[in-house]
N, CA, C and O atoms as a printed pandas DataFrame, in Angstrom:
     atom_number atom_name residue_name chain_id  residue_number  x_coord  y_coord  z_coord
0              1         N          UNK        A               1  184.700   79.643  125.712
1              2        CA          UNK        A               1  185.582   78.961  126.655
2              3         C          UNK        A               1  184.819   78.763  127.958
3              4         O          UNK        A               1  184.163   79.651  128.503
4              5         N          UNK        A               2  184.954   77.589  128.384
5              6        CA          UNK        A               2  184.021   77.372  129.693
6              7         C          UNK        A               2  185.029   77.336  130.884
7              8         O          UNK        A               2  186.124   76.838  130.623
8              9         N          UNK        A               3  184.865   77.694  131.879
9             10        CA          UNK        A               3  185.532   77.793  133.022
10            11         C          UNK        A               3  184.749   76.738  134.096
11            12         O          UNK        A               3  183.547   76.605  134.326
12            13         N          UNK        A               4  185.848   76.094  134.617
13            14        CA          UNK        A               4  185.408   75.129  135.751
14            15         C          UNK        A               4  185.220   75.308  137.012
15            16         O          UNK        A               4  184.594   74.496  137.693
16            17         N          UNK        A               5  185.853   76.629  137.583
17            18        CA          UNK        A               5  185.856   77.060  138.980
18            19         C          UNK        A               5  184.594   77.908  138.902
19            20         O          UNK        A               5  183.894   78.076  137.903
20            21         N          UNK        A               6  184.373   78.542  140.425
21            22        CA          UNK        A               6  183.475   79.406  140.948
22            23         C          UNK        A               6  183.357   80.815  140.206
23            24         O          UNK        A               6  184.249   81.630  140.437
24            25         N          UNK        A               7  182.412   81.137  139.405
25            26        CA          UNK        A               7  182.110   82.463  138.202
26            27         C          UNK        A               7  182.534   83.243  139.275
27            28         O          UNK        A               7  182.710   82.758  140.393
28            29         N          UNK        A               8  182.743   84.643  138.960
29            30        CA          UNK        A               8  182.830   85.799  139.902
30            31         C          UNK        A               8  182.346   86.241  141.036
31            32         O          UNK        A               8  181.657   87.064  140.432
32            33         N          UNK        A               9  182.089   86.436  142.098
33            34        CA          UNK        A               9  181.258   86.819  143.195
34            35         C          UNK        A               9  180.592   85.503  143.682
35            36         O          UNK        A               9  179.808   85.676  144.616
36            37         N          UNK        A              10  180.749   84.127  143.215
37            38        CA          UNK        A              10  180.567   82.924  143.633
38            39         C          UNK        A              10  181.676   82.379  144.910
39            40         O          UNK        A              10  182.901   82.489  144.933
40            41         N          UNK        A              11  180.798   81.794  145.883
41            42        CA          UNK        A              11  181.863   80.894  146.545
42            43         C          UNK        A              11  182.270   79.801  145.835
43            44         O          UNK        A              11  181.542   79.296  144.980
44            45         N          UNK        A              12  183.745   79.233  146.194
45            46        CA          UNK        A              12  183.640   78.072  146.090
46            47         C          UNK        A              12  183.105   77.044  146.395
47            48         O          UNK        A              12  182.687   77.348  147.512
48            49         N          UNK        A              13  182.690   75.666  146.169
49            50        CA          UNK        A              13  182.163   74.622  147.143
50            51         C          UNK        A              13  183.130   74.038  147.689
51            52         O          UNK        A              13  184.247   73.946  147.181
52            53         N          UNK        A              14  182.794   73.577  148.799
53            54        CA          UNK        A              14  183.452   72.702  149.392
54            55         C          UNK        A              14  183.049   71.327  149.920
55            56         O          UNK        A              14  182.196   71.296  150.807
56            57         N          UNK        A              15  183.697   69.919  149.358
57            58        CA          UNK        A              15  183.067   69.222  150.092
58            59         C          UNK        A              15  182.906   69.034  151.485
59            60         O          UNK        A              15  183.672   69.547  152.301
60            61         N          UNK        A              16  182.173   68.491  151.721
61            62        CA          UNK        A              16  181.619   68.043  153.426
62            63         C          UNK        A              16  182.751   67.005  153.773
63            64         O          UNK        A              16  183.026   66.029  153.075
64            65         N          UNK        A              17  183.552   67.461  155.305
65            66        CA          UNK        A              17  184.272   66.175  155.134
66            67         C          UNK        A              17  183.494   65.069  155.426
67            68         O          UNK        A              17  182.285   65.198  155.617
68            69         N          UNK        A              18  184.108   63.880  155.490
69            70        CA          UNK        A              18  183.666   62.344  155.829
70            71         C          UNK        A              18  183.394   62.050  156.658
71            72         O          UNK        A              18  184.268   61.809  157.491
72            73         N          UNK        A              19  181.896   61.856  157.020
73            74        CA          UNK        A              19  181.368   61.280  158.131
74            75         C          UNK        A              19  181.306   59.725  158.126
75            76         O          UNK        A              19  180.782   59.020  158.989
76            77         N          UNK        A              20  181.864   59.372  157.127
77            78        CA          UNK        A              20  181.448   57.270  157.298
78            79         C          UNK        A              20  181.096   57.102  156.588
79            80         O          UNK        A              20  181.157   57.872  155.629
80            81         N          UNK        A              21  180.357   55.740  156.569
81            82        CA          UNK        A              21  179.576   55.322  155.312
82            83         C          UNK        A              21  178.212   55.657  155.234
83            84         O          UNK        A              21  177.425   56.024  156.106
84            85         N          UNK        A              22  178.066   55.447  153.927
85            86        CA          UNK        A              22  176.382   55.967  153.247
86            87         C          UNK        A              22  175.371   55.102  153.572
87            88         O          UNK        A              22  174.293   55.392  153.054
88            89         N          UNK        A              23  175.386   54.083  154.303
89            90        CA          UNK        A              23  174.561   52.991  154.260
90            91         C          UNK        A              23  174.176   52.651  155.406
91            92         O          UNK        A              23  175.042   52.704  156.279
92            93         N          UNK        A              24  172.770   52.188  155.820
93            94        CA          UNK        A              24  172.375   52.247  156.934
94            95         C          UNK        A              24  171.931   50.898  157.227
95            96         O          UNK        A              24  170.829   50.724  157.747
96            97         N          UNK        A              25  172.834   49.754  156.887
97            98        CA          UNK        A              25  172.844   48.555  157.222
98            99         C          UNK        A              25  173.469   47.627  158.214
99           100         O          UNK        A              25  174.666   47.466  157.979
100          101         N          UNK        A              26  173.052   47.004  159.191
101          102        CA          UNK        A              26  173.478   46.784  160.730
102          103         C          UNK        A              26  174.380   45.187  160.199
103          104         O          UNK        A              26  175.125   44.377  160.751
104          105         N          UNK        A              27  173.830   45.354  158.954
105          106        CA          UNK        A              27  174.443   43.669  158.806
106          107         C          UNK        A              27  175.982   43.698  158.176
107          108         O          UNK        A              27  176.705   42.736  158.433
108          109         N          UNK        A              28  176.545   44.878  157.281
109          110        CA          UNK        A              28  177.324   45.271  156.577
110          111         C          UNK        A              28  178.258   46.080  157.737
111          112         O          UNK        A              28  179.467   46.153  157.960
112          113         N          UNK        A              29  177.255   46.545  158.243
113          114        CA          UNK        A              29  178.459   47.573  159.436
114          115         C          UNK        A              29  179.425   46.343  159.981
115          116         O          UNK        A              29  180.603   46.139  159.691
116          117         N          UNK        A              30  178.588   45.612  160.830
117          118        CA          UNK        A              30  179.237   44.082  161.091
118          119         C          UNK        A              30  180.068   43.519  160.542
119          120         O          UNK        A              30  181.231   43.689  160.908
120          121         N          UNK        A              31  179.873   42.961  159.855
121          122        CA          UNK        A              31  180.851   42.933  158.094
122          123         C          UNK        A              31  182.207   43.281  158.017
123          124         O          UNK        A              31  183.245   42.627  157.921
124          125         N          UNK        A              32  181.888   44.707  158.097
125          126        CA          UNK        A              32  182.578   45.633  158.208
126          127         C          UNK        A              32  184.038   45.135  159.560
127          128         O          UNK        A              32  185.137   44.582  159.508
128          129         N          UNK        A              33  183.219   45.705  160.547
129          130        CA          UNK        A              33  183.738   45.300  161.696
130          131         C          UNK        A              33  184.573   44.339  161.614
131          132         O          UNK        A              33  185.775   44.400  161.351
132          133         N          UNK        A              34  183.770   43.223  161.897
133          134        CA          UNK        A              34  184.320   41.800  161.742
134          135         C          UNK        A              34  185.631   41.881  161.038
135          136         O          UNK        A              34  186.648   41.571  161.659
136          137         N          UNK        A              35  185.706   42.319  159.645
137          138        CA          UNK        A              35  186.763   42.230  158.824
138          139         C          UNK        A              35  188.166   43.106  159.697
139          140         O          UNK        A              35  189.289   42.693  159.984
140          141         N          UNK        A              36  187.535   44.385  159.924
141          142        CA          UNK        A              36  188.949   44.984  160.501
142          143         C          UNK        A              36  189.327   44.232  161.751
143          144         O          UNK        A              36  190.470   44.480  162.136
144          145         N          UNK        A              37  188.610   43.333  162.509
145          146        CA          UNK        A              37  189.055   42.720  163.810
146          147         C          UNK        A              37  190.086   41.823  162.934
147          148         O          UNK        A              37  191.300   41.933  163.109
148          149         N          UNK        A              38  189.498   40.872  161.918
149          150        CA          UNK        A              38  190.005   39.760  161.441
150          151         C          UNK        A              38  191.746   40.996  160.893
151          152         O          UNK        A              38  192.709   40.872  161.650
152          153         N          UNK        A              39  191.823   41.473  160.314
153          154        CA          UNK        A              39  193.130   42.213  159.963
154          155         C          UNK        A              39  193.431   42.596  161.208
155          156         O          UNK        A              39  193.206   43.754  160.855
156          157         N          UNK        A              40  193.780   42.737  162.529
157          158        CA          UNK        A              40  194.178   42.971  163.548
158          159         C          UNK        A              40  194.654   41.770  163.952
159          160         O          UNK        A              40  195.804   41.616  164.363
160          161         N          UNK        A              41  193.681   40.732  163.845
161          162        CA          UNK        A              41  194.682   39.161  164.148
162          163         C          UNK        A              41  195.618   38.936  163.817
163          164         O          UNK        A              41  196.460   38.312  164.464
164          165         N          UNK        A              42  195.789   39.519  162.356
165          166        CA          UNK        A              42  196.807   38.703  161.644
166          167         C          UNK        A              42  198.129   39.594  161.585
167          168         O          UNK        A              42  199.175   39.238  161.042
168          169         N          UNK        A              43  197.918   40.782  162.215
169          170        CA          UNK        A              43  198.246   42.138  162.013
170          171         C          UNK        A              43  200.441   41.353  162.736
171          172         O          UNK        A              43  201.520   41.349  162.143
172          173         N          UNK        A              44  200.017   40.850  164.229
173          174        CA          UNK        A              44  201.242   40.584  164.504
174          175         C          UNK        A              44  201.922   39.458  164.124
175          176         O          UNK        A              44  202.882   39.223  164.857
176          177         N          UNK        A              45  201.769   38.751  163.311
177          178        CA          UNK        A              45  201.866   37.276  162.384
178          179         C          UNK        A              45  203.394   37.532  161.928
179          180         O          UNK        A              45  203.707   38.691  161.659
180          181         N          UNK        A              46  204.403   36.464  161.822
181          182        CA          UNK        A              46  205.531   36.935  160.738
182          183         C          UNK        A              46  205.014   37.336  159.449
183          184         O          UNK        A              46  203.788   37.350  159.344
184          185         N          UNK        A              47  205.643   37.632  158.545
185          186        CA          UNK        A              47  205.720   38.470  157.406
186          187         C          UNK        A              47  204.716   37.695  156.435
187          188         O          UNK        A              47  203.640   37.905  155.875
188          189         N          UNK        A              48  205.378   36.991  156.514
189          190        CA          UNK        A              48  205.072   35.773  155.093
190          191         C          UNK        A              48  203.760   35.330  155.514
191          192         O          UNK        A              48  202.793   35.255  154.756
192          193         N          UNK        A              49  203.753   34.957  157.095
193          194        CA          UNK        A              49  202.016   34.322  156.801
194          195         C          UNK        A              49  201.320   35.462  156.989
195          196         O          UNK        A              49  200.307   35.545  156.294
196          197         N          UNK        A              50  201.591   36.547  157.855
197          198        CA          UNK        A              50  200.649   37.696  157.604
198          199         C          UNK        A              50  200.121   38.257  156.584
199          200         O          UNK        A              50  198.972   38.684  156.695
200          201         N          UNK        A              51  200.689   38.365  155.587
201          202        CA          UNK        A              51  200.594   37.998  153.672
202          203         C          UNK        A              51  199.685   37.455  153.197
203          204         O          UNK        A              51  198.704   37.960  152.651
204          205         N          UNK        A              52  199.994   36.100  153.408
205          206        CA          UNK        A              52  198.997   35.072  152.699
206          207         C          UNK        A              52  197.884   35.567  153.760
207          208         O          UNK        A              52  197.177   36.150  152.938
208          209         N          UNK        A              53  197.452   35.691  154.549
209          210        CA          UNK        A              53  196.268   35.570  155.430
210          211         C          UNK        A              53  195.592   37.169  155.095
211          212         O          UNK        A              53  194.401   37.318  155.369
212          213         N          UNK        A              54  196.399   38.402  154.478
213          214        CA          UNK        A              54  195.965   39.810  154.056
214          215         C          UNK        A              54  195.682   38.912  152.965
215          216         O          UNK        A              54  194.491   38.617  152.875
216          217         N          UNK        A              55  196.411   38.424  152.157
217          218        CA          UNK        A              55  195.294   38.325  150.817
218          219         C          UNK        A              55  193.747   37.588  150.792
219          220         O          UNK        A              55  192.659   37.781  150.250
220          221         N          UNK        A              56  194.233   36.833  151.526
221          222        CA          UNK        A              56  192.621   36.254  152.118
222          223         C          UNK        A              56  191.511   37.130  152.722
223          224         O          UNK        A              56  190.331   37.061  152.379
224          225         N          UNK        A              57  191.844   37.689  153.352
225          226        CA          UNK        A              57  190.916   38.655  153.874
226          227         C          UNK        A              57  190.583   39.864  152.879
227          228         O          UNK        A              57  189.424   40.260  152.756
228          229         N          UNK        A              58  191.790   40.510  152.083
229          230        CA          UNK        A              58  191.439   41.232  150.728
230          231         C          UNK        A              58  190.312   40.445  149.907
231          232         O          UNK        A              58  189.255   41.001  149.607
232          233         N          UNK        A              59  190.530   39.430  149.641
233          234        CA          UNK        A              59  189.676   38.645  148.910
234          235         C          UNK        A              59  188.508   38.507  149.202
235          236         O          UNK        A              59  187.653   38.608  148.322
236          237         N          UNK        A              60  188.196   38.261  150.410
237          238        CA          UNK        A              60  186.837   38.491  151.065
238          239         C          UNK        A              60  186.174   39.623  151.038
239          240         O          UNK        A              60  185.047   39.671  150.546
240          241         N          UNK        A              61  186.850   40.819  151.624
241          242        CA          UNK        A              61  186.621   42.130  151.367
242          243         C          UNK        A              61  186.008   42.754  150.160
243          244         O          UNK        A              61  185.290   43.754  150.144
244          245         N          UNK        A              62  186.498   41.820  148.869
245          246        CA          UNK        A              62  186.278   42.036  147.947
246          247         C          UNK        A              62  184.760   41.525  147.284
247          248         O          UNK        A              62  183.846   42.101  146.694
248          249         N          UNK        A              63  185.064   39.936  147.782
249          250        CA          UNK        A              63  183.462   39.219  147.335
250          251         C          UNK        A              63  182.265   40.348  148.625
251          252         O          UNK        A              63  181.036   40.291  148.671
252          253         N          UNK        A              64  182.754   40.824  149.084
253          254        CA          UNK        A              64  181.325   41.383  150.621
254          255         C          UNK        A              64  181.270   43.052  149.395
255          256         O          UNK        A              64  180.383   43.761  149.872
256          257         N          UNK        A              65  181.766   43.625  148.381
257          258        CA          UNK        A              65  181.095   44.491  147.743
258          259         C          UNK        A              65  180.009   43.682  146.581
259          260         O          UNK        A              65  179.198   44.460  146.079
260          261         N          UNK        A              66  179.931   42.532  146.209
261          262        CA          UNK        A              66  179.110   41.605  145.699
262          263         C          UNK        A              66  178.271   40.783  146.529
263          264         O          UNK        A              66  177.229   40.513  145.931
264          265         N          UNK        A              67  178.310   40.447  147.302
265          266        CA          UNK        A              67  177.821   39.418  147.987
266          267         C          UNK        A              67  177.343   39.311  149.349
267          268         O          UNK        A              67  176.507   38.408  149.376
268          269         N          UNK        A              68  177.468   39.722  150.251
269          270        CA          UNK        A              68  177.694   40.477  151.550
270          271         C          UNK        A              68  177.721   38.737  152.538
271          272         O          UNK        A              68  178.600   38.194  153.206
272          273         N          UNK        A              69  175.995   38.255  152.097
273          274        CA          UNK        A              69  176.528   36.707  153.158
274          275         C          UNK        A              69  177.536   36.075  152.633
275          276         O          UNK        A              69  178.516   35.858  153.345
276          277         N          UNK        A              70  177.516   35.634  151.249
277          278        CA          UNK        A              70  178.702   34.643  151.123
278          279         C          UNK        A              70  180.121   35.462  151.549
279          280         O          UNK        A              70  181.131   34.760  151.499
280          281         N          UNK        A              71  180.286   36.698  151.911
281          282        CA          UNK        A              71  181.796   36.911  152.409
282          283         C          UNK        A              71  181.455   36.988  154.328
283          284         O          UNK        A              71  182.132   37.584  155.166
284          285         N          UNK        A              72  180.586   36.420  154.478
285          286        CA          UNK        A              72  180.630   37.006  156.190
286          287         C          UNK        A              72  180.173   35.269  156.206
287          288         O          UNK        A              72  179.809   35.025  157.356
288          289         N          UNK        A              73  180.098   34.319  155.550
289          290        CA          UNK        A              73  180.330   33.238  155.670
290          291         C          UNK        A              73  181.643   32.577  155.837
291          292         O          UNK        A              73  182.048   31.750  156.654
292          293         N          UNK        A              74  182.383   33.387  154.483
293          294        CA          UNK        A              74  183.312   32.959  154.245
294          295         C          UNK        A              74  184.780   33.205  155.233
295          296         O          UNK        A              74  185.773   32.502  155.420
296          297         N          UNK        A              75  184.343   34.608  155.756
297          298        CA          UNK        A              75  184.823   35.618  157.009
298          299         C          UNK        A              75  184.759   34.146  157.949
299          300         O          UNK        A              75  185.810   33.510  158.033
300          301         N          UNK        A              76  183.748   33.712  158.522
301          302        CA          UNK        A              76  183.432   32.851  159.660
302          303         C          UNK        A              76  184.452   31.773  159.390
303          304         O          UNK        A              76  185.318   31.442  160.200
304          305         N          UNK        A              77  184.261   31.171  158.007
305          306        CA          UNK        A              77  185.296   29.963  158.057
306          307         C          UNK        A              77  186.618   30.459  158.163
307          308         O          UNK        A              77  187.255   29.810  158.992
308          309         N          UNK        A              78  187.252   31.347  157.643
309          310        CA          UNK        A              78  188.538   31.980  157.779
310          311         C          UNK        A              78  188.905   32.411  159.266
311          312         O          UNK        A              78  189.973   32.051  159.761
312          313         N          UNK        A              79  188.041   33.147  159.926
313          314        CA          UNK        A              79  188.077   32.854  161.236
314          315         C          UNK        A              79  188.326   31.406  162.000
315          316         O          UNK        A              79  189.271   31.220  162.766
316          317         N          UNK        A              80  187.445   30.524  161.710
317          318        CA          UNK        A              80  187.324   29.389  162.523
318          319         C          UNK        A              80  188.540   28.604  162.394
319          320         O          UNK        A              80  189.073   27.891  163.245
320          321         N          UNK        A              81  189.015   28.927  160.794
321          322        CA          UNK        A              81  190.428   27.957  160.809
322          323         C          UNK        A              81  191.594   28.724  161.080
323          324         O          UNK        A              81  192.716   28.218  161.029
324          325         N          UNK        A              82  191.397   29.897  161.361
325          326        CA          UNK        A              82  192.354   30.991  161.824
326          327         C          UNK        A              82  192.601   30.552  163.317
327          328         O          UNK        A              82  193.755   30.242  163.616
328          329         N          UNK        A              83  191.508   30.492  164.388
329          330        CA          UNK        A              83  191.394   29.765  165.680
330          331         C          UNK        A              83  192.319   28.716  165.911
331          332         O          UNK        A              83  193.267   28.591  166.685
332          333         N          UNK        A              84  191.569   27.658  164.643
333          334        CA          UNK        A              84  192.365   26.405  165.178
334          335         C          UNK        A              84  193.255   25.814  164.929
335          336         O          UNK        A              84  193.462   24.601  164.968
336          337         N          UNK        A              85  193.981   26.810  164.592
337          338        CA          UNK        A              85  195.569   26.484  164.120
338          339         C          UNK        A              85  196.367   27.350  165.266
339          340         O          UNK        A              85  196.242   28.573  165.336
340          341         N          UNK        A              86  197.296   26.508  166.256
341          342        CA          UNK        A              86  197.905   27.071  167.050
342          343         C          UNK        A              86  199.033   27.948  166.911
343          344         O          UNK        A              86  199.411   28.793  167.722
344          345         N          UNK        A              87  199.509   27.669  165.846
345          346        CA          UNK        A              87  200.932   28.611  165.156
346          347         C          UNK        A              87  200.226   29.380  163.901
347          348         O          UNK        A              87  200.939   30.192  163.312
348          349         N          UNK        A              88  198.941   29.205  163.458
349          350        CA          UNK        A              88  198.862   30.188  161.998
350          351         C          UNK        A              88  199.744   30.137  161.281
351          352         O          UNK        A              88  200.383   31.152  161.005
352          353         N          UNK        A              89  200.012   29.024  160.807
353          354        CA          UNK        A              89  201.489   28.821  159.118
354          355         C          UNK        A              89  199.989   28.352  158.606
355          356         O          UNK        A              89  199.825   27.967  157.448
């Protein structure tokens, strides 16, 4: 029978808590950034377009673990037409 915890007279481990991310990339941190600013825009929006505009940005979020420029491209255009729409519908 194998046992999964700490044998006798063993400590347990403990993980390390969370210092951030593992990656030491200035372009992704950005990225990064960028994205949580962009969810803060949309953050006070009515319901419905705040919605559609989280899934957009989910979506992006999603292509930047594949892709990193094409979502900080794609970030920029979503931004830019985020700008120039005076009501955001």
């Amino acid at each position: 029978m194998t046992h999964a915890g700490p044998q006798p007279g063993e400590q347990p481990t403990v993980p390390a808590p969370w210092s951030g991310p593992e990656w030491d990339d200035p372009a992704l941190t950005l990225l990064a950034r960028r994205l949580r600013d962009a969810h803060r825009l949309v953050a006070p929006l009515p319901r419905d377009t705040r919605r559609r505009l989280i899934r957009h940005l989910l979506a992006i979020t999603d292509l930047a673990k594949r892709d990193a420029d094409l979502a900080a491209r794609r970030l920029d255009a979503f931004l830019a037409d985020f700008s120039g729409t005076s009501d955001a519908r």
